[in-house]
DRENDO-1510 file (C-alpha; in Angstrom, 1 decimal, always signed):
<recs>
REC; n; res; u; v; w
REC; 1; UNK; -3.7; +15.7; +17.3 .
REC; 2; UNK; -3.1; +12.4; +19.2 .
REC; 3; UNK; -3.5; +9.5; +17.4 .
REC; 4; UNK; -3.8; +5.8; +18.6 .
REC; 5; UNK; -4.5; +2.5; +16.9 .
REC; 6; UNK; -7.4; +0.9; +16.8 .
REC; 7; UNK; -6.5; -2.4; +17.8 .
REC; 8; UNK; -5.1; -0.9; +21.2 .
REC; 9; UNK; -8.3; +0.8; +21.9 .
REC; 10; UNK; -10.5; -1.4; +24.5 .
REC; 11; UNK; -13.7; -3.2; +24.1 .
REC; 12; UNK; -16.3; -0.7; +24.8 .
REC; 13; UNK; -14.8; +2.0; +23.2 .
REC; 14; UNK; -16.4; +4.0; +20.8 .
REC; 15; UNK; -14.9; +5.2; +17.0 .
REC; 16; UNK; -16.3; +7.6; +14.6 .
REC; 17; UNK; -16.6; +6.5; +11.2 .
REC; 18; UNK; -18.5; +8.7; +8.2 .
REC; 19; UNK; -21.9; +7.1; +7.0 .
REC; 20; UNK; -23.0; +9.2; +4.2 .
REC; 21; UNK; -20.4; +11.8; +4.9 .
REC; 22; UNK; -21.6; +12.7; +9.0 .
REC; 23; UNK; -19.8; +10.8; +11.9 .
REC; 24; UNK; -21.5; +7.8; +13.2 .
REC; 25; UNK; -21.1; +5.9; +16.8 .
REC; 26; UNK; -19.3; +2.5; +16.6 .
REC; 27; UNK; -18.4; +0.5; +19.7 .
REC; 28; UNK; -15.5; -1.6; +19.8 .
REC; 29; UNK; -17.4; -5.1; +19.9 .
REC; 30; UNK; -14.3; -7.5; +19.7 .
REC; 31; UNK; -10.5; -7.2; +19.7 .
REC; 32; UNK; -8.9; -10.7; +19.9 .
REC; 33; UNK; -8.4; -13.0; +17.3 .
REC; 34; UNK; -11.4; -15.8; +17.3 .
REC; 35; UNK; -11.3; -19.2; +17.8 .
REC; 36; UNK; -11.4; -22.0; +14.7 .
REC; 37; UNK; -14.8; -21.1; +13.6 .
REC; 38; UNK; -13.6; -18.0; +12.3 .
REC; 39; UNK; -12.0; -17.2; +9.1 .
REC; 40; UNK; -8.3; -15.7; +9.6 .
REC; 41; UNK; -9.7; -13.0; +7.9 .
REC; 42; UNK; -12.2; -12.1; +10.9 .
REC; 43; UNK; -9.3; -11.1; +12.8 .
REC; 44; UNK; -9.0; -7.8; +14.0 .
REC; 45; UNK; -11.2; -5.2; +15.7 .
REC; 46; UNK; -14.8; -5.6; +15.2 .
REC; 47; UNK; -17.6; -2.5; +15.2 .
REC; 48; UNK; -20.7; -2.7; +15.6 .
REC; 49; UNK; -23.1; +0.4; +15.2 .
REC; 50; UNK; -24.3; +1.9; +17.8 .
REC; 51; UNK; -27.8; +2.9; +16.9 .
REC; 52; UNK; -30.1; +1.6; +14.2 .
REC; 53; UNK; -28.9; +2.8; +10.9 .
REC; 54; UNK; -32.2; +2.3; +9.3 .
REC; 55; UNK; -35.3; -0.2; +9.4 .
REC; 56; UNK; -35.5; -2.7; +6.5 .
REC; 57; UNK; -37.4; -6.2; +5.7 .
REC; 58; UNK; -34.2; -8.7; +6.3 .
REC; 59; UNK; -35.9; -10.9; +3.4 .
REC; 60; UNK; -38.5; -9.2; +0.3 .
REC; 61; UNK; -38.9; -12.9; -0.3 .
REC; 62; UNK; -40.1; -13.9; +3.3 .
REC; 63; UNK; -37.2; -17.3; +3.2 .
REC; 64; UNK; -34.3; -17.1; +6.2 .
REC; 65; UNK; -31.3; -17.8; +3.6 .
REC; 66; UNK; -28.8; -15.0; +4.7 .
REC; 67; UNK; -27.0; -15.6; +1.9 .
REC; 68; UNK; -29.4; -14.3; -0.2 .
REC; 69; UNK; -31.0; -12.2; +1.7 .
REC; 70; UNK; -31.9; -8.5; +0.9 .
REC; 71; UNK; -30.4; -6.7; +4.1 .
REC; 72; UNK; -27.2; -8.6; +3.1 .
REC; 73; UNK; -27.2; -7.5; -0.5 .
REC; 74; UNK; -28.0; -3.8; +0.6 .
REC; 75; UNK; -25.4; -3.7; +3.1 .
REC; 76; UNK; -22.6; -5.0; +1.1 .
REC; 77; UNK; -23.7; -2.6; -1.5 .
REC; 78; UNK; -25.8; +0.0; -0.7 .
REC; 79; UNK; -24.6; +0.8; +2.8 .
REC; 80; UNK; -21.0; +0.1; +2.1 .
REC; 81; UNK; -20.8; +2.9; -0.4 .
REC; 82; UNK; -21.9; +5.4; +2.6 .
REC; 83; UNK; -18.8; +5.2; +3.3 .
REC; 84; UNK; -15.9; +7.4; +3.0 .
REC; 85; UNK; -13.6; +5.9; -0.1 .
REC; 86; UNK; -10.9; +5.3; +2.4 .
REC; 87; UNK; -13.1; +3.3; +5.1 .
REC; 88; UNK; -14.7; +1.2; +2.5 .
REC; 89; UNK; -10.9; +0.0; +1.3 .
REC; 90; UNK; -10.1; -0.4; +5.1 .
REC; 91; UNK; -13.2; -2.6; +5.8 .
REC; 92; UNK; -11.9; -6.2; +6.0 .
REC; 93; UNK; -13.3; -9.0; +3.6 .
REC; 94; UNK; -13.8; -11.7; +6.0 .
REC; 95; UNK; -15.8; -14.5; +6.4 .
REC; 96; UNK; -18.5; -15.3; +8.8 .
REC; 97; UNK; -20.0; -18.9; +10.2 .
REC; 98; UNK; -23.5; -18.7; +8.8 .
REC; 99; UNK; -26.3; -21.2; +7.9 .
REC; 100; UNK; -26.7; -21.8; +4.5 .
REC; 101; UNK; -29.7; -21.8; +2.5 .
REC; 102; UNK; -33.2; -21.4; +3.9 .
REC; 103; UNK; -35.3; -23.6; +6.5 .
REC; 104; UNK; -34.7; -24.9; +10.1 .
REC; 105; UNK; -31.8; -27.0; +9.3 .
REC; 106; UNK; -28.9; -26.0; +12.3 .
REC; 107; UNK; -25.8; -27.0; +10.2 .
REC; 108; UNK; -23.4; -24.0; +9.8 .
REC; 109; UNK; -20.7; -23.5; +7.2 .
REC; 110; UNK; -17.8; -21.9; +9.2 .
REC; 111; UNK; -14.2; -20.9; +8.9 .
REC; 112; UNK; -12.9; -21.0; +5.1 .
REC; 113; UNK; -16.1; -22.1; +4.6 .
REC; 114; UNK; -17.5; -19.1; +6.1 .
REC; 115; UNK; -19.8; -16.2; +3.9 .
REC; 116; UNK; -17.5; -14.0; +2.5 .
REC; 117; UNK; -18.5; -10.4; +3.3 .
REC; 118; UNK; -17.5; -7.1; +4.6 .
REC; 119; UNK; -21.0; -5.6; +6.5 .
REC; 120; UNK; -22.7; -7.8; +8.2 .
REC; 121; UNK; -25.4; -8.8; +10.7 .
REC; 122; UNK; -24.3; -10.2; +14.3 .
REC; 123; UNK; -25.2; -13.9; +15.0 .
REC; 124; UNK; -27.4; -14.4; +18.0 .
REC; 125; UNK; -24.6; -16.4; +19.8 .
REC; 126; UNK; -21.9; -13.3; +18.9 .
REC; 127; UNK; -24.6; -10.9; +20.9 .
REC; 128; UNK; -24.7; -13.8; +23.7 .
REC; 129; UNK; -27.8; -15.6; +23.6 .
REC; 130; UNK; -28.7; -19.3; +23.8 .
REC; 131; UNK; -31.9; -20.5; +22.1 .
REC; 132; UNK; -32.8; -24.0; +21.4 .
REC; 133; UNK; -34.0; -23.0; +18.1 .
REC; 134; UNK; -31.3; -21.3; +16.8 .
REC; 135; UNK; -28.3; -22.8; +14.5 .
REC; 136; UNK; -25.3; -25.2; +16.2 .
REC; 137; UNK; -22.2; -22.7; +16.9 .
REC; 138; UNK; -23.2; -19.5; +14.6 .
REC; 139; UNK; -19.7; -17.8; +16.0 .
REC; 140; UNK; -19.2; -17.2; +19.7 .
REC; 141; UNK; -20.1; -14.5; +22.1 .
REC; 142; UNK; -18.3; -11.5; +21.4 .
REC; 143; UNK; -16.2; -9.8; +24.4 .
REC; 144; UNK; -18.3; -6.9; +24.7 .
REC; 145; UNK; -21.6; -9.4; +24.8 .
REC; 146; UNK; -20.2; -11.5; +27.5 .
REC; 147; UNK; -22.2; -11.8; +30.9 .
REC; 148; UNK; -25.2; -10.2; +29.1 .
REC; 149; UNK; -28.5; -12.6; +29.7 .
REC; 150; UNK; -28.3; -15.7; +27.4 .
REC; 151; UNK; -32.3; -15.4; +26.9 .
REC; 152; UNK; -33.4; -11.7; +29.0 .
REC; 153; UNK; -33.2; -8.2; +28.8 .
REC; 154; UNK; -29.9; -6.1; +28.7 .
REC; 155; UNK; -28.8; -3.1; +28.2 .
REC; 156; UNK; -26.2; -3.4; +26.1 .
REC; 157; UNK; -28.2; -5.0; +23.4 .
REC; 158; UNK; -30.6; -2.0; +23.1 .
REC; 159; UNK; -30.7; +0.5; +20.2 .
REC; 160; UNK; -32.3; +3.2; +19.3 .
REC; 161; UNK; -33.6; +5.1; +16.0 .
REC; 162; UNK; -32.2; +8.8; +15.2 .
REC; 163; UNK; -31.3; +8.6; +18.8 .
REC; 164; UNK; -34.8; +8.9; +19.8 .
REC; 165; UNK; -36.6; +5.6; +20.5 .
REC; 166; UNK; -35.5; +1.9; +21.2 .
REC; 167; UNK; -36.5; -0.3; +18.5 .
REC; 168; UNK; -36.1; -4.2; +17.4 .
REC; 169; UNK; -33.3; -5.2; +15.2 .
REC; 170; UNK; -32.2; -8.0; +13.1 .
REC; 171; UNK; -29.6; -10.4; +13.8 .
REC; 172; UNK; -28.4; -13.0; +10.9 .
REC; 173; UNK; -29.0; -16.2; +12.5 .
REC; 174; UNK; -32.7; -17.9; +10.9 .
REC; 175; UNK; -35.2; -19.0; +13.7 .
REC; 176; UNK; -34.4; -23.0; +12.9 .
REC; 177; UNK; -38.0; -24.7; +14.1 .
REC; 178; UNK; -40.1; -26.9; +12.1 .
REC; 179; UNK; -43.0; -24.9; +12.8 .
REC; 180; UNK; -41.5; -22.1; +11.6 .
REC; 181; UNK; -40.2; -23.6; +8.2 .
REC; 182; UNK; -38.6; -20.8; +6.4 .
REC; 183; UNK; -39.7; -17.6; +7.4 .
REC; 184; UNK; -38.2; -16.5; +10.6 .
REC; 185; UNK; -35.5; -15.4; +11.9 .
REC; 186; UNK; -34.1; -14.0; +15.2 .
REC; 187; UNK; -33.9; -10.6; +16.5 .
REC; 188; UNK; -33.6; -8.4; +19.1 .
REC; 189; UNK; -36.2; -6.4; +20.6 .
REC; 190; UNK; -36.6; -2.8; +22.0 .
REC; 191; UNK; -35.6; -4.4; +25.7 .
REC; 192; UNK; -32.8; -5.7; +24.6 .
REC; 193; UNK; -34.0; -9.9; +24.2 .
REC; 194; UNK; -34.1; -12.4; +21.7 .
REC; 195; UNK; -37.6; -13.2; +20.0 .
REC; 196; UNK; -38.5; -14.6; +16.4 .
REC; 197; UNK; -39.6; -12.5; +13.5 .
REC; 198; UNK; -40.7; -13.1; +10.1 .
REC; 199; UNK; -37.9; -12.1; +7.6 .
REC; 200; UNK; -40.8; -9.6; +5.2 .
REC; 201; UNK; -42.2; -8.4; +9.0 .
REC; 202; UNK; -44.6; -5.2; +8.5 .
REC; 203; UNK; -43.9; -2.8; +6.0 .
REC; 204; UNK; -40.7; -1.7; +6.9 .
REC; 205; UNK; -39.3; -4.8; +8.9 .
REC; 206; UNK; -36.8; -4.3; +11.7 .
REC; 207; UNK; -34.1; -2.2; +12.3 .
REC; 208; UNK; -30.4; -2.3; +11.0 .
REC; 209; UNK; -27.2; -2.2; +13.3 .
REC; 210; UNK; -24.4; -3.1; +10.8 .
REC; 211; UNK; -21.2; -4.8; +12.1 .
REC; 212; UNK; -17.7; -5.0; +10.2 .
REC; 213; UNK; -13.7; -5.6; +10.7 .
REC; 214; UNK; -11.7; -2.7; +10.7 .
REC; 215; UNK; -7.1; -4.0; +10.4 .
REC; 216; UNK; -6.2; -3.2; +14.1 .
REC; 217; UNK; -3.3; -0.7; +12.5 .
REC; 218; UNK; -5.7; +2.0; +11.5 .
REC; 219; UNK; -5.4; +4.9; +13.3 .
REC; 220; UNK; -7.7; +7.0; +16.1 .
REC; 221; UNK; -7.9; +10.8; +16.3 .
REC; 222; UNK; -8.0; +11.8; +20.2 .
REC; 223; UNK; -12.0; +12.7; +19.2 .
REC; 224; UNK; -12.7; +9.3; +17.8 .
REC; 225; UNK; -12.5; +10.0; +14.5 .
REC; 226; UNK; -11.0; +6.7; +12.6 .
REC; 227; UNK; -8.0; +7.6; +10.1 .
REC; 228; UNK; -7.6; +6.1; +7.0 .
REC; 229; UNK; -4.5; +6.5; +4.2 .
REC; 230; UNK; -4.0; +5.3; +1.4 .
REC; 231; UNK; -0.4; +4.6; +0.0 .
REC; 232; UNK; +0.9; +6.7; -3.1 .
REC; 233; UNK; +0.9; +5.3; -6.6 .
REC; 234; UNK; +4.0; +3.4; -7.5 .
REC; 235; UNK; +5.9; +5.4; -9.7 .
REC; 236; UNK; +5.1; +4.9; -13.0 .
REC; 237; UNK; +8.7; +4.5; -14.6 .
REC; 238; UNK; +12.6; +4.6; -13.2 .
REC; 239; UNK; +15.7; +5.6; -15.6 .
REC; 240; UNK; +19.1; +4.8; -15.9 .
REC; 241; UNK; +22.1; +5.8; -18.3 .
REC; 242; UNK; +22.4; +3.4; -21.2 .
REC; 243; UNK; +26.3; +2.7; -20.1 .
REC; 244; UNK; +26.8; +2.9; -16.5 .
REC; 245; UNK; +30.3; +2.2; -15.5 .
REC; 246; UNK; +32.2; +1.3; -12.2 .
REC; 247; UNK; +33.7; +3.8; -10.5 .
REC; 248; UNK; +31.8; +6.4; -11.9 .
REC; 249; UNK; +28.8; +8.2; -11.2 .
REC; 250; UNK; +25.9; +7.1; -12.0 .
REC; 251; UNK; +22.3; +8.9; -12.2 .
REC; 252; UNK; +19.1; +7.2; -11.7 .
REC; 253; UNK; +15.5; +9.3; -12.0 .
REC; 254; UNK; +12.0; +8.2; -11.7 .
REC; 255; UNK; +8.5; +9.8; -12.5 .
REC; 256; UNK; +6.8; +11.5; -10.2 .
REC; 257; UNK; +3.9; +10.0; -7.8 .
REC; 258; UNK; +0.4; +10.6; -6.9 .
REC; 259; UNK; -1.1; +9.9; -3.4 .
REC; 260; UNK; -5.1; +10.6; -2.9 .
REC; 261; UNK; -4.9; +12.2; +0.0 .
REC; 262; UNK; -2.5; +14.7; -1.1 .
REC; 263; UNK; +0.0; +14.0; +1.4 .
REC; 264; UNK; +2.9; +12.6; -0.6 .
REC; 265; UNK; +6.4; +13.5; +1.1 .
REC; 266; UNK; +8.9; +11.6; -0.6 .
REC; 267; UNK; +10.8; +8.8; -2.3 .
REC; 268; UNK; +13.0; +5.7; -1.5 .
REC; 269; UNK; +15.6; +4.7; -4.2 .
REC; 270; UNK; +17.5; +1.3; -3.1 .
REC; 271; UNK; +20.4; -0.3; -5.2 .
REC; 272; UNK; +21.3; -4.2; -5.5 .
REC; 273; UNK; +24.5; -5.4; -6.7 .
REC; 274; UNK; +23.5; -9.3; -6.6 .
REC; 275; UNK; +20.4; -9.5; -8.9 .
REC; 276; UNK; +17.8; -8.7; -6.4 .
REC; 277; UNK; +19.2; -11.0; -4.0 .
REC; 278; UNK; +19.2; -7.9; -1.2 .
REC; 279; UNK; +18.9; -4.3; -1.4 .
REC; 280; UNK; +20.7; -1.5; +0.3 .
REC; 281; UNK; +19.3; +2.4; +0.0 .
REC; 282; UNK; +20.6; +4.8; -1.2 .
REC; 283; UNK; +18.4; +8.0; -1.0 .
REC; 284; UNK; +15.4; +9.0; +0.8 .
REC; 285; UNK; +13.9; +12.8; -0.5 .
REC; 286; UNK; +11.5; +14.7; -2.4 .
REC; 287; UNK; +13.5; +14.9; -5.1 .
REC; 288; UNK; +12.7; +12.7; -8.6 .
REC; 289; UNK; +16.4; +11.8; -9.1 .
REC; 290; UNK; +19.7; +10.8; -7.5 .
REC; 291; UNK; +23.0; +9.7; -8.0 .
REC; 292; UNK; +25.5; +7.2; -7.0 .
REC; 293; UNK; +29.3; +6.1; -7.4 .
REC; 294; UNK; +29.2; +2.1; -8.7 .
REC; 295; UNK; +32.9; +0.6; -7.7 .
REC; 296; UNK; +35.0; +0.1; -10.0 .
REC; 297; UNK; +35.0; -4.4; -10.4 .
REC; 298; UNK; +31.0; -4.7; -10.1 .
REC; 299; UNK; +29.6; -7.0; -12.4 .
REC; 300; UNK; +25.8; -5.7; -12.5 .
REC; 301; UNK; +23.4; -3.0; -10.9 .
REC; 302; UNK; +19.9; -2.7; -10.3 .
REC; 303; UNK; +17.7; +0.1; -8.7 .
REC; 304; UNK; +14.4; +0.4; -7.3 .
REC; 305; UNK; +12.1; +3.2; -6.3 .
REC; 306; UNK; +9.0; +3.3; -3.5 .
REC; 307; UNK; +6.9; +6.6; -2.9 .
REC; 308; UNK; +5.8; +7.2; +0.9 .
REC; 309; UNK; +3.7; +9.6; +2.3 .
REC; 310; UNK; +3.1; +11.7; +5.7 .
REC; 311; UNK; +1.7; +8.8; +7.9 .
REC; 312; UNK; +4.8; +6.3; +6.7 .
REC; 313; UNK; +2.2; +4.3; +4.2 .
REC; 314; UNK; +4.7; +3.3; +1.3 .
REC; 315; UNK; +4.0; +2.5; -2.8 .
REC; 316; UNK; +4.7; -0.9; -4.3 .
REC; 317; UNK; +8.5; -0.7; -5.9 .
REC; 318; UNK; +9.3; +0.3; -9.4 .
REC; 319; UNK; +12.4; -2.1; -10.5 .
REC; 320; UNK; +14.8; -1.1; -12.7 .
REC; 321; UNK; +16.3; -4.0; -15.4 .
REC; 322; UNK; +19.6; -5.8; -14.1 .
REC; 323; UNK; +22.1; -3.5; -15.9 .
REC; 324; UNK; +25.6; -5.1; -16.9 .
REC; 325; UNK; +28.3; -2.7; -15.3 .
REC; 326; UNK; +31.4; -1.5; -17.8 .
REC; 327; UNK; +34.7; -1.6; -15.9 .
REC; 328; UNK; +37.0; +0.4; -18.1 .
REC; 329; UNK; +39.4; +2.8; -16.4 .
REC; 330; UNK; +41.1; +6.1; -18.2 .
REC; 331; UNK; +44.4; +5.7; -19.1 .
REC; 332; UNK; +47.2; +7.8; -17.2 .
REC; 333; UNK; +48.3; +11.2; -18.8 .
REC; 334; UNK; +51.4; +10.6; -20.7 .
REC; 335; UNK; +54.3; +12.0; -18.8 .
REC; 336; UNK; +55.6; +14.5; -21.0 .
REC; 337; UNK; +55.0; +16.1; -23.8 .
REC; 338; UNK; +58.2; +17.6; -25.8 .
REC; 339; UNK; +58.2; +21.2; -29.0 .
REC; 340; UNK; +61.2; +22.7; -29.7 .
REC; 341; UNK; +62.2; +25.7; -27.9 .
REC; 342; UNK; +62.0; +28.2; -31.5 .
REC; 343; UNK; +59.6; +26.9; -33.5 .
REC; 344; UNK; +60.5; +28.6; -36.9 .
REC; 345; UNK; +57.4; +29.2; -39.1 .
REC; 346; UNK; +57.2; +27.6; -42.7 .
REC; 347; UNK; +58.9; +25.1; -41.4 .
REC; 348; UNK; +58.5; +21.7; -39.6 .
REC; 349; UNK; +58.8; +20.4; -36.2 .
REC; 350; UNK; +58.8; +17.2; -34.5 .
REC; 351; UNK; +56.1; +17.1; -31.3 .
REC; 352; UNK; +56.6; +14.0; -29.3 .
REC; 353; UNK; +55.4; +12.4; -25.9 .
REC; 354; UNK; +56.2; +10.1; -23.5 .
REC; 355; UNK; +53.8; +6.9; -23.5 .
REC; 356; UNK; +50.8; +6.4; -21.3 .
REC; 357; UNK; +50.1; +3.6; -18.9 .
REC; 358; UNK; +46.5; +2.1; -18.9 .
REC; 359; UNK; +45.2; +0.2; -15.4 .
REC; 360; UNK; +42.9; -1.8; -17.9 .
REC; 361; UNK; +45.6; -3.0; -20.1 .
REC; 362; UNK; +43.8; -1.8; -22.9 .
REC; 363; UNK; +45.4; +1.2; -24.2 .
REC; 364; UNK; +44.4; +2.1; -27.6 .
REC; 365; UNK; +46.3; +5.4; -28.8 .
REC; 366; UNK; +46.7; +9.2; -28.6 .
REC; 367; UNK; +45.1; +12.5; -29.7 .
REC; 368; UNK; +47.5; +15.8; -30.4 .
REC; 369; UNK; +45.8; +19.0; -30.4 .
REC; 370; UNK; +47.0; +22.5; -31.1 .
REC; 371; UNK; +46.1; +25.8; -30.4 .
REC; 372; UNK; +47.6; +29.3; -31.7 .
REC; 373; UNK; +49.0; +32.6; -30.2 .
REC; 374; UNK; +47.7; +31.0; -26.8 .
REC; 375; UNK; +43.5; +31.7; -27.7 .
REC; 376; UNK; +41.1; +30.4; -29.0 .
REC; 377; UNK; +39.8; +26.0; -29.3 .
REC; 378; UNK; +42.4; +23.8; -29.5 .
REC; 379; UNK; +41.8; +21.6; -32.7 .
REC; 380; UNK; +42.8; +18.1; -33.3 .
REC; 381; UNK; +45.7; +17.6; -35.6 .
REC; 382; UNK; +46.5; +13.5; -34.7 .
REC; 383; UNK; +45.3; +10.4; -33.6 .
REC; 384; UNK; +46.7; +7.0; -33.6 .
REC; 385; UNK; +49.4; +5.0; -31.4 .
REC; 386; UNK; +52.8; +6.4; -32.1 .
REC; 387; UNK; +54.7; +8.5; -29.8 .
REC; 388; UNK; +55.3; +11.6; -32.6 .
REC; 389; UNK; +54.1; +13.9; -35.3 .
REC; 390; UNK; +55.6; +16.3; -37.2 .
REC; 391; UNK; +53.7; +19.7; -37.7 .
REC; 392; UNK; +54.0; +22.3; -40.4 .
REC; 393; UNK; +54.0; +26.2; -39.1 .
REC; 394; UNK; +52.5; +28.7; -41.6 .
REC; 395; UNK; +55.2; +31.1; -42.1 .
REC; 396; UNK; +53.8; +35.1; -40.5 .
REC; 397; UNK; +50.7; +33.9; -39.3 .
REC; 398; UNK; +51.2; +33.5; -35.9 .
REC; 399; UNK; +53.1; +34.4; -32.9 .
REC; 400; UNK; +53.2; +31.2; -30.6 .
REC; 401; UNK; +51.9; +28.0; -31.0 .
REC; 402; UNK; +50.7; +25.2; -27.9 .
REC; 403; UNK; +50.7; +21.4; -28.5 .
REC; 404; UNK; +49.0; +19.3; -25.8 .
</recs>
């Protein structure tokens, strides 16, 4: 299946997305990053539904404070949890110019200052129009809006209801005349214009069309469908050896991941010699441990592990504690090692060895072990720093004896 992302996609296009778990028309409203009256957060590719999603009173109370407003609590609540789990974590929290509180008053609170939200209403200046009544610079005209009739019909702005009739829809932007004092706002009707309704209108008040930011990275199926993934868990715990020493091996595990949609391929272990300072890896597998060779002369040793699954999204890192590095070589085999050609049993003989060099400088001592009639474990019979020992054989009760 082709994929593409979303953000590459033109304006005009149209996405699937699941609304209470059946695919639902969105069109590819805006892909350009806005101008200062947006929030940074409004970047990326905007949607817009294609039909009505439902008809609703955009205000129970009858005042035109979107803030507050009904249709804005339902669809930041209600409506977003028709989504699919991993849509709802896609959809951007962004903030939108809007006029605060109720009444004509044309002030708007834009960029940082924005209404922080994830559905939304369009303005009537994002769908293109210009009213005298309505607020001073309530966004600006989305792409797919441009060249449509600031204040006549169009087509573009028509919508329809289970795909069967055109009907009127809300936008967010309050109707601001003194006449009008708190109750209306504007919205679009069946022809596609701009007219004022009252915010409790009717029984069941205007329709829906909810709008929202998708990150331009998600991905497009060939049919439309939008993809969403979510990264695996971080691994819960990585393990080291208590004594890890250079120029030896050195094993490193971690627990196991989880990934919610079941597509979990793998792990990336990454080791830093510097405190953290840079990383370089080390493994990349399915597997839930490694190991590596620390060089003999390093001071200290960390590790780290990320889980990643089939579409490349990766975990958070698990960090391992900066581990002090032991750098203790063995010392050499001593040269030689010197019995007597007849051992004679029940009586002694003198075993002796050459001494051993150490690359550390720290050479401690010797074991001597012995073993009889050439079988069988050897057993320790000495330890400590001379050169000799002198060893008793049982008289008859063996046939050959091996020092090493």
């Amino acid at each position: 299946m082709a994929k593409v992302q979303i953000g590459s996609k033109p304006v005009g296009s149209k996405v699937l997305l699941k609304v209470q778990g059946r695919p639902r028309s969105f069109i590819i409203v805006r892909q350009e990053n806005l101008s200062a009256i947006y929030d940074e957060s409004c970047n990326g590719t905007w949607l817009l539904m294609e039909d009505v999603c439902d008809e609703r009173k955009w205000n129970n109370s009858n005042y035109n404070n979107y803030a507050g407003s009904t249709i804005h609590i339902y669809l930041n609540r209600e409506f977003l949890s028709q989504f699919d789990s991993g849509i709802q974590k896609a959809i951007k929290q962004v903030r939108v110019p809007y006029r605060a509180g109720a009444g004509y008053d044309k002030t708007i609170s834009s960029g940082v200052h924005g209404l922080s939200t994830k559905i939304f209403l369009l303005s009537a200046e994002e769908l293109g129009f210009q009213r005298e009544q309505m607020p001073t610079r309530e966004g600006e005209t989305l792409t797919y809006f441009r060249g449509c009739s600031p204040d006549g019909t169009d087509d573009k702005r028509i919508a329809k209801l289970n795909n069967i009739r055109a009907v009127a829809w809300y936008t967010r932007t309050p109707y601001c005349h003194p006449a009008s004092g708190v109750e209306d706002v504007f919205s679009v009707n069946y022809q596609g214009t701009c007219l004022a309704t009252s915010c409790a209108y009717g029984s069941t008040g205007y329709g829906i069309r909810p709008a929202l930011v998708l990150p331009p990275t998600l991905m497009v199926a060939d049919d439309g469908t939008v993809i969403t993934n979510i990264a695996p868990s971080v691994p819960s715990s990585i393990t080291l050896p208590s004594t890890i020493k250079g120029g030896a091996s050195c094993s490193v595990s971690w627990s196991a991941a989880t990934d919610p949609d079941g597509n979990l391929e793998g792990y990336i272990v990454e080791r830093s010699y510097n405190g953290g300072s840079s990383w370089s890896q080390i493994y990349q597998g399915s597997a839930t441990s490694t190991s590596t060779t620390i060089p003999h002369g390093t001071s200290t040793v960390m590790f780290r592990v990320c889980a990643y699954d089939m579409d490349g999204e990766k975990s958070g890192w698990r960090t391992s504690s900066n581990k002090t590095v032991l750098n203790n070589r063995a010392p050499n085999a001593p040269p030689s090692i010197n019995v007597p050609v007849s051992p004679q049993g029940g009586a002694s003989i003198s075993v002796t060895w050459s001494a051993a060099s150490d690359p550390d400088g720290n050479l401690e001592g010797y074991r001597l072990e012995r073993q009889w009639d050439g079988a069988g474990a050897f057993d320790q019979i000495y330890q400590g720093s001379g050169l000799s020992y002198t060893d008793t054989i049982p008289k008859g009760a063996h046939t050959s004896v091996t020092y090493r």
